[in-house]
C-alpha positions as CSV (number, residue, x, y, z in Angstrom):
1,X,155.3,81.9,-77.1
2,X,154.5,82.2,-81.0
3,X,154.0,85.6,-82.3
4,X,150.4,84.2,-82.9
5,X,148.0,82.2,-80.8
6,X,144.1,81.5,-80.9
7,X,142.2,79.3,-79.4
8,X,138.9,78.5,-81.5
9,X,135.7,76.9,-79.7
10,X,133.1,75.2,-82.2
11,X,129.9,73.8,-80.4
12,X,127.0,72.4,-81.8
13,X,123.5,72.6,-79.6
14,X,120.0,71.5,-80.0
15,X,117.9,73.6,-78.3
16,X,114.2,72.5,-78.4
17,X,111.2,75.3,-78.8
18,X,112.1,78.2,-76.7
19,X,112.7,82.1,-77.4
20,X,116.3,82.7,-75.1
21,X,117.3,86.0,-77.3
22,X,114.1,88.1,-77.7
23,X,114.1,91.3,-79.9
24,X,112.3,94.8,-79.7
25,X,108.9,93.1,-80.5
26,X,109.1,89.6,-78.1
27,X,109.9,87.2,-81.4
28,X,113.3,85.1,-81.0
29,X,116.1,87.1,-82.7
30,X,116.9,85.9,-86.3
31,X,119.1,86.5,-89.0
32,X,119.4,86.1,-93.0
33,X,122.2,83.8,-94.1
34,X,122.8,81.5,-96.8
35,X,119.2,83.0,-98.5
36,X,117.3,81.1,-95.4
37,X,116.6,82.6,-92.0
38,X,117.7,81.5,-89.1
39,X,117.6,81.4,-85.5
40,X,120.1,83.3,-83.7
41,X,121.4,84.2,-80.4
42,X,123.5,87.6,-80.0
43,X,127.0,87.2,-78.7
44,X,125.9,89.7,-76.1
45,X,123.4,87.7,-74.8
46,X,125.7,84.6,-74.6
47,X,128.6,86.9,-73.2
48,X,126.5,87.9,-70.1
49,X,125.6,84.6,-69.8
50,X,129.1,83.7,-69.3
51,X,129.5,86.2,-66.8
52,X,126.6,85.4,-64.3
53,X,128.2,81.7,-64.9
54,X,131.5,82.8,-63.8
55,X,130.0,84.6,-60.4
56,X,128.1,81.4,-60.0
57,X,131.3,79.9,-60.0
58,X,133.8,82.5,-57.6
59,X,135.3,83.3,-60.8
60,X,137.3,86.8,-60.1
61,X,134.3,89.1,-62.0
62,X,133.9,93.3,-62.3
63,X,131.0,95.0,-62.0
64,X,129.5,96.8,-65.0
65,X,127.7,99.5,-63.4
66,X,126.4,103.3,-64.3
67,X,127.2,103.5,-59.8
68,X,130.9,103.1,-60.0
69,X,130.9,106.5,-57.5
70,X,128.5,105.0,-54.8
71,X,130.6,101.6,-55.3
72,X,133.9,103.4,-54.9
73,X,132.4,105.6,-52.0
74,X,131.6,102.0,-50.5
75,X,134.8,100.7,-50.6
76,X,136.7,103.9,-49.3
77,X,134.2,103.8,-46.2
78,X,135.2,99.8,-45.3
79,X,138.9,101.3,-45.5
80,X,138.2,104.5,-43.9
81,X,135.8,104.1,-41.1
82,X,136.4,107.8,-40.4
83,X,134.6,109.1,-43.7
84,X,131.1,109.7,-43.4
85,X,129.2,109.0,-46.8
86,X,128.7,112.8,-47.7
87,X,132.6,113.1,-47.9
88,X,133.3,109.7,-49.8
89,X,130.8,110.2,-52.4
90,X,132.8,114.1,-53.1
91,X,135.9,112.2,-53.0
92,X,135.0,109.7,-55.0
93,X,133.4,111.6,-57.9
94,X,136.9,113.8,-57.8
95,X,138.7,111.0,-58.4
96,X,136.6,109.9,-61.8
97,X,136.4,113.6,-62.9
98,X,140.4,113.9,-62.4
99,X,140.7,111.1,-65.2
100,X,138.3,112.6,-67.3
101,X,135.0,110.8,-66.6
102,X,132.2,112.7,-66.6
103,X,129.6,112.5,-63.5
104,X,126.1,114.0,-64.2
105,X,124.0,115.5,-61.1
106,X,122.3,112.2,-60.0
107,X,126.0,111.3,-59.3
108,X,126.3,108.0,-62.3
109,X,128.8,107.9,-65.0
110,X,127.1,108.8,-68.5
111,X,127.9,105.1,-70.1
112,X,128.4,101.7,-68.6
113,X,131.8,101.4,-66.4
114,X,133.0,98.1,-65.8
115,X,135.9,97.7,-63.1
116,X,137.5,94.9,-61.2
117,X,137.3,94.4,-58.0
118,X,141.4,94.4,-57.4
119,X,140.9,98.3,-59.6
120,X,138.1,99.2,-57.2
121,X,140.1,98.1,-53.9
122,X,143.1,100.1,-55.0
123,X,141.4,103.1,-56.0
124,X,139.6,103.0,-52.8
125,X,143.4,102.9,-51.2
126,X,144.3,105.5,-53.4
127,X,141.7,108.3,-52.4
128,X,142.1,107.6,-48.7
129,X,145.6,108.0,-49.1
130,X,146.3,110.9,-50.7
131,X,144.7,114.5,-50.4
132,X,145.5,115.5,-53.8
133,X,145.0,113.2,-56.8
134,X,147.1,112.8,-60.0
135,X,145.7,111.9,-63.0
136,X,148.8,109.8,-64.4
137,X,148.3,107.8,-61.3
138,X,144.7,106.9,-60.9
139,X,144.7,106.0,-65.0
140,X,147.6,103.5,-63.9
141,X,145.8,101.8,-61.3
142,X,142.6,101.7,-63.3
143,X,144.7,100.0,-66.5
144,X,145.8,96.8,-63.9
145,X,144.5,94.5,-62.3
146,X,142.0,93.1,-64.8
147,X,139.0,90.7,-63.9
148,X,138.6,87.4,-66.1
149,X,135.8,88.9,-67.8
150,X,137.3,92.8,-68.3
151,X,140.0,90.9,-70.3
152,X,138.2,88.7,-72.2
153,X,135.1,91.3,-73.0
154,X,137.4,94.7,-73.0
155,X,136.0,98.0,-71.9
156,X,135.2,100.9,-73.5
157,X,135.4,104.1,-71.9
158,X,134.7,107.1,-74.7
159,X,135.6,110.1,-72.1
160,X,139.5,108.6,-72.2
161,X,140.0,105.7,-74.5
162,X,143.6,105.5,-72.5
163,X,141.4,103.6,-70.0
164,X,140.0,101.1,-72.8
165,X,140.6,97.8,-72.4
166,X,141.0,95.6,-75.8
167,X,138.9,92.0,-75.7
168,X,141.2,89.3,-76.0
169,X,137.9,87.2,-76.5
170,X,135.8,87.3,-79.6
171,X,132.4,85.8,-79.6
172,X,130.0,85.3,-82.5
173,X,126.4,85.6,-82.8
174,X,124.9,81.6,-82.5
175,X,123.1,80.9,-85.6
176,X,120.9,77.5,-86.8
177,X,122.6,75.3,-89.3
178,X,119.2,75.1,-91.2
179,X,116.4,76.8,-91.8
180,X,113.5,77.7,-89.1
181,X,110.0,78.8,-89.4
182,X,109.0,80.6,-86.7
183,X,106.0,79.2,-84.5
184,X,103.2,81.0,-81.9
185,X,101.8,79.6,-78.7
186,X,98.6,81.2,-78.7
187,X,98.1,81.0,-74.1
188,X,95.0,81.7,-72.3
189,X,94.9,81.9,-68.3
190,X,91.8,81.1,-66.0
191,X,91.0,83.3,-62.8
192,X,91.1,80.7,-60.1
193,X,87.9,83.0,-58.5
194,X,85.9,83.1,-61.4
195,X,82.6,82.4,-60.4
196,X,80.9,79.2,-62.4
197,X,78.1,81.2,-64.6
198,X,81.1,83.1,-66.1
199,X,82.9,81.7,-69.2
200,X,86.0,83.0,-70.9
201,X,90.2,83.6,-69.4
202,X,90.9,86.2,-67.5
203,X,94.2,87.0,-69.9
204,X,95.3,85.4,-73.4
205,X,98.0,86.4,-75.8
206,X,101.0,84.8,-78.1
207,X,104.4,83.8,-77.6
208,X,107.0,83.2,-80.7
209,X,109.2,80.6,-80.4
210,X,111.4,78.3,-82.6
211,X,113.4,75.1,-82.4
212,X,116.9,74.6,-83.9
213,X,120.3,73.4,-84.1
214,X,122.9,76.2,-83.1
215,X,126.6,76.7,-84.6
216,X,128.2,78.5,-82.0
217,X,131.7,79.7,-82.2
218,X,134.0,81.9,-79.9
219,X,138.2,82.6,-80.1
220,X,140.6,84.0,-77.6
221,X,144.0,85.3,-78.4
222,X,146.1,83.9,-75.6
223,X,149.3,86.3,-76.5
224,X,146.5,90.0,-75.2
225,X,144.8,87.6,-72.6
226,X,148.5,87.3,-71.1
227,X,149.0,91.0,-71.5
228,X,145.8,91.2,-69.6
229,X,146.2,89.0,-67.0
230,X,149.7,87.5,-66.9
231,X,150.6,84.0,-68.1
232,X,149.7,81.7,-65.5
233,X,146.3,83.4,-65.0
234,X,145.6,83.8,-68.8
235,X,145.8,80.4,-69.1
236,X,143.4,79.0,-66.1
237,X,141.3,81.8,-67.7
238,X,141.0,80.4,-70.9
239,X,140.1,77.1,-68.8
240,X,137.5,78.9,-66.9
241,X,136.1,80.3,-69.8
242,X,135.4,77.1,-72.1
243,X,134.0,75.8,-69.1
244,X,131.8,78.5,-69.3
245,X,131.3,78.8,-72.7
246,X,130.1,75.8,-73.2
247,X,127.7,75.1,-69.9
248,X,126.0,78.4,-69.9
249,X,123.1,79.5,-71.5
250,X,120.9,83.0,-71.7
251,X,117.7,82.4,-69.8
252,X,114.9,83.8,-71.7
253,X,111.8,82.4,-71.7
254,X,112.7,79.8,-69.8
255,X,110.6,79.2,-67.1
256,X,107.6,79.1,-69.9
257,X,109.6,76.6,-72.0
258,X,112.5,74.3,-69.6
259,X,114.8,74.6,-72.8
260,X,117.9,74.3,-70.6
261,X,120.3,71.9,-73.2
262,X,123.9,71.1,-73.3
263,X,126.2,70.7,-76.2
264,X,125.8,67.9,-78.3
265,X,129.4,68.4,-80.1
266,X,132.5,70.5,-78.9
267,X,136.1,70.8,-81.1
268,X,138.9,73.1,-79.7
269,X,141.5,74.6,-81.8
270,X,145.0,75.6,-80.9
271,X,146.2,77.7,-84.1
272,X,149.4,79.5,-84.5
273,X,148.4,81.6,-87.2
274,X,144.8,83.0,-87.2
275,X,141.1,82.0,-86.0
276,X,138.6,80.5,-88.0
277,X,135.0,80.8,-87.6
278,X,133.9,77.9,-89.7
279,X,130.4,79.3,-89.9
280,X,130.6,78.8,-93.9
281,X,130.2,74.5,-93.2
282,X,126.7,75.8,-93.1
283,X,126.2,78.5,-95.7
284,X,123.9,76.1,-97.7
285,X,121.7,75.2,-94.9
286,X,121.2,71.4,-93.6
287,X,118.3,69.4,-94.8
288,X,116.9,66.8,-92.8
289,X,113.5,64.6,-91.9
290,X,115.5,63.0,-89.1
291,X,117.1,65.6,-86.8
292,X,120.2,67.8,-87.7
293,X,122.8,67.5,-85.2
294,X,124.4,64.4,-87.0
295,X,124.7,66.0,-90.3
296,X,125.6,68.8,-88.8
297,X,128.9,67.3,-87.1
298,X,129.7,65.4,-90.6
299,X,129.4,69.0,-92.3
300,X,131.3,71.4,-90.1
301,X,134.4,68.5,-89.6
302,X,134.5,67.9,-93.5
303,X,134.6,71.8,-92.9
304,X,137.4,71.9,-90.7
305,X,139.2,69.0,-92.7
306,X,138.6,71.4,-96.1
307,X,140.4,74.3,-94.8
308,X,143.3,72.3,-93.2
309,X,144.0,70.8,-96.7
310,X,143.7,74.5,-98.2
311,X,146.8,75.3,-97.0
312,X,145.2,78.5,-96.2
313,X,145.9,77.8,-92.6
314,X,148.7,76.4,-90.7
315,X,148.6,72.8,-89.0
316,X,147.2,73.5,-85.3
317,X,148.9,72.9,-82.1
318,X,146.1,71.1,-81.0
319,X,142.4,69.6,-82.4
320,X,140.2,68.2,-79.7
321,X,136.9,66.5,-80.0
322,X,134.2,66.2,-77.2
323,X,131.3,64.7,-79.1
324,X,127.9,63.1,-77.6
325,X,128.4,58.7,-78.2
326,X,125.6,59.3,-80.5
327,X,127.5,61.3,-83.2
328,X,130.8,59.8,-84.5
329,X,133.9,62.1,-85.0
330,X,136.2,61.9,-87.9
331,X,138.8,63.4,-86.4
332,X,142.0,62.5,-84.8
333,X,142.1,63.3,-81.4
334,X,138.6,62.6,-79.7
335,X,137.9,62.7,-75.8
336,X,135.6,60.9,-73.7
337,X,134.6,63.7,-71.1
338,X,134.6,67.5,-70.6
339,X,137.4,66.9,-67.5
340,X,139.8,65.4,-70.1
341,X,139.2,68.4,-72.6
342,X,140.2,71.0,-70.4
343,X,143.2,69.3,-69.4
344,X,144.2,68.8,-72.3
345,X,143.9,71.9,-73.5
346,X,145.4,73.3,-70.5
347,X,148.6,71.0,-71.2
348,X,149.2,72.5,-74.6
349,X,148.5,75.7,-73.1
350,X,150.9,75.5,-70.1
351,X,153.5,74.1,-72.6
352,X,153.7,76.9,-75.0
353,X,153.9,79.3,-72.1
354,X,156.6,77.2,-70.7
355,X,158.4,77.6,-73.6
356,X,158.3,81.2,-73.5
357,X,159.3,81.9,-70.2
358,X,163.0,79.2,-71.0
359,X,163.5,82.4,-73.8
360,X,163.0,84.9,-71.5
């Protein structure tokens, strides 16, 4: 397997009026670039949206959770029937405590933990089989057994960074190719008893929104996804998570504003060298009267085609195009559904790994 490998997902996505990533005052997020603001959509938004698309699925998925002591307790109980809650719950918060996370007094871990369910089942064996705990042990139970989404995302864990997990995934905040100006729905609601002598809504307010065109980009490094998860798994992962990448959406707002889209242009990358965000196709913001999706695909492939000529970059295992019949792709390998995509990706994938495991 080469020293170096990156998968990079570029997707372009209309999304009509909505507000899917809201900030501390309601308004869809935004950000500066290129002198012009934009619409934008936080990687962490996007990331969870992943994740509720992978339980949809059965994907293998952890459980972020300030309860991991109550869900351990759980667990040791289903194994245990002998336990009575009032013991598991001691045992349990021994057994975080003995690896250095702290427990306040409602019994919840001071941060976010996010475990697997393979960690949680054999912790759960672990404290019901052993009266004492060791420390070296429970940490090496804790670093295995990874969920698809622990080693894409990572975990942080600042009482012991031993138990840290590094993302193998990196995913970047979604941003307009052009220029928006934000827009207000000013609502008003009726009280279905009002009497008939009585005139006005019963409730009335705004709602920001905005339309646009979104550059969306994401990478994996296959070589710490592998570390992660082990080849075969790391590479039906990466499957799993294009899937989901580029199906999924976050769902603010949208029961008000039905702004459920789907890509209108996808290109995978296979590189051997480094991943590229080509986020810079659109530093000078698209102009249009007519829609921006089109330009938008002519702009980020003469992009892609720039940077490939540079010699800044080396020539990629693999360049794949899923593209809506609409919009015309210059590129060389183009593929007619998203079935034929993953495969194919999967095929290059499975190859390199392959090769790897013939030099073992």
């Amino acid at each position: 397997m080469s020293k170096n490998l990156y998968i990079d997902l570029n997707v372009l996505q209309t999304v009509p009026s909505s507000n899917i990533n809201r900030d501390d005052t309601g308004a869809p997020k935004t950000a500066l670039y290129g002198g012009v603001t934009r619409a934008r959509v936080s990687s962490q938004s996007w990331k969870h949206a992943i994740r509720t698309s992978f339980k949809a699925e059965n994907i293998n998925i952890g459980t972020r959770t300030k309860k991991a002591v109550k869900l351990l307790a759980d667990k040791m109980v289903t194994i245990d029937s002998s336990l009575n809650e009032e013991s598991a719950i001691k045992k349990a918060t021994e057994v975080f405590k003995t690896v250095g996370i702290k427990i306040n007094k409602d019994g919840e871990t001071g941060a976010l933990l996010l475990v697997s369910p393979g960690q949680l089942g054999k912790l759960a064996q672990y404290v019901t089989e052993h009266e004492k705990f060791n420390k070296k042990e429970i940490k090496e139970v804790l670093k295995r057994d990874d969920s698809l989404d622990l080693a894409l995302f990572g975990r942080m864990v600042a009482d012991d960074p031993e138990l840290n997990v590094d993302a193998s995934a990196q995913v970047a905040h979604a941003i307009s190719t052009h220029e928006i100006v934000p827009e207000f729905d000013y609502y008003t609601a009726l009280d279905d008893l009002q009497s008939e002598d009585s005139a006005g809504a019963a409730m009335l307010g705004t709602i920001e929104f905005n339309s646009a065109t979104l550059y969306r980009y994401a990478n994996v490094n296959l070589n710490e996804l592998v570390r992660n998860l082990g080849k075969n798994d790391a590479v039906q992962g990466i499957s799993a998570f294009i899937k989901s990448f580029i199906l999924s959406m976050p769902t603010g707002k949208q029961n008000t504003f039905a702004n459920k889209t789907l890509p209108n242009y996808i290109m995978i990358t296979i590189r051997t060298d480094t991943p590229v965000n080509l986020v810079s196709a659109f530093e000078d913001p698209v102009r249009s009267n007519h829609g921006y999706v089109e330009k938008s695909v002519k702009i980020l492939e003469d992009e892609y085609q720039s940077i490939q000529k540079s010699g800044l970059v080396n020539k990629p295992a693999l360049n794949v195009v899923l593209t809506n019949s609409k919009y015309d792709s210059q590129l060389a390998e183009p593929v007619t559904n998203l079935d034929e995509l993953l495969n194919k990706v999967t095929k290059t994938l499975t190859e390199v790994v392959q090769d790897e495991n013939a030099n073992d």
